[in-house]
C-alpha positions, 0 to 999 in steps of 0.5 A: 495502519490496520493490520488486516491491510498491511504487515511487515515481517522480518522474514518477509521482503527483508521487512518491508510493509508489505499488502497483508498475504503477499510479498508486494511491498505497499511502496510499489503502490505509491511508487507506481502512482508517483510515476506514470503508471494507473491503478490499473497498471498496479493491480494488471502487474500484481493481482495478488493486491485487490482493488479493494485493498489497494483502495484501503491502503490509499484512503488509510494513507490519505487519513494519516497524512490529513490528521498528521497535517491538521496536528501541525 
């Protein structure tokens, strides 16, 4: 996934890949959407993520998956 969206530090969230320039893992992205809980909910709790790079995250996520898939 392109760094500028995401990065993962030791020092950081125990290293967890977190939203490039936040502590916000991107796990609580799927884990929120897994759930009961909107988008909106997601960047209301962490207005640290925009829009735009939680979209990002999304499609780049749903790329891997889809070219991962048509390898198989």
């Amino acid at each position: 996934m392109d760094a500028s969206l995401v990065s993962h530090d030791p020092d950081v969230m125990s290293g967890a890949v977190c939203f490039t320039g936040t502590r916000v893992p991107v796990k609580h992205l799927f884990d929120y959407l897994e759930g009961s809980s909107t988008l909106e909910d997601f960047l209301e709790d962490f207005p640290s993520v925009s829009r735009d790079r939680a979209v990002a995250v999304l499609e780049a996520a749903h790329a891997l998956l889809a070219a991962d898939a048509s390898a198989a």
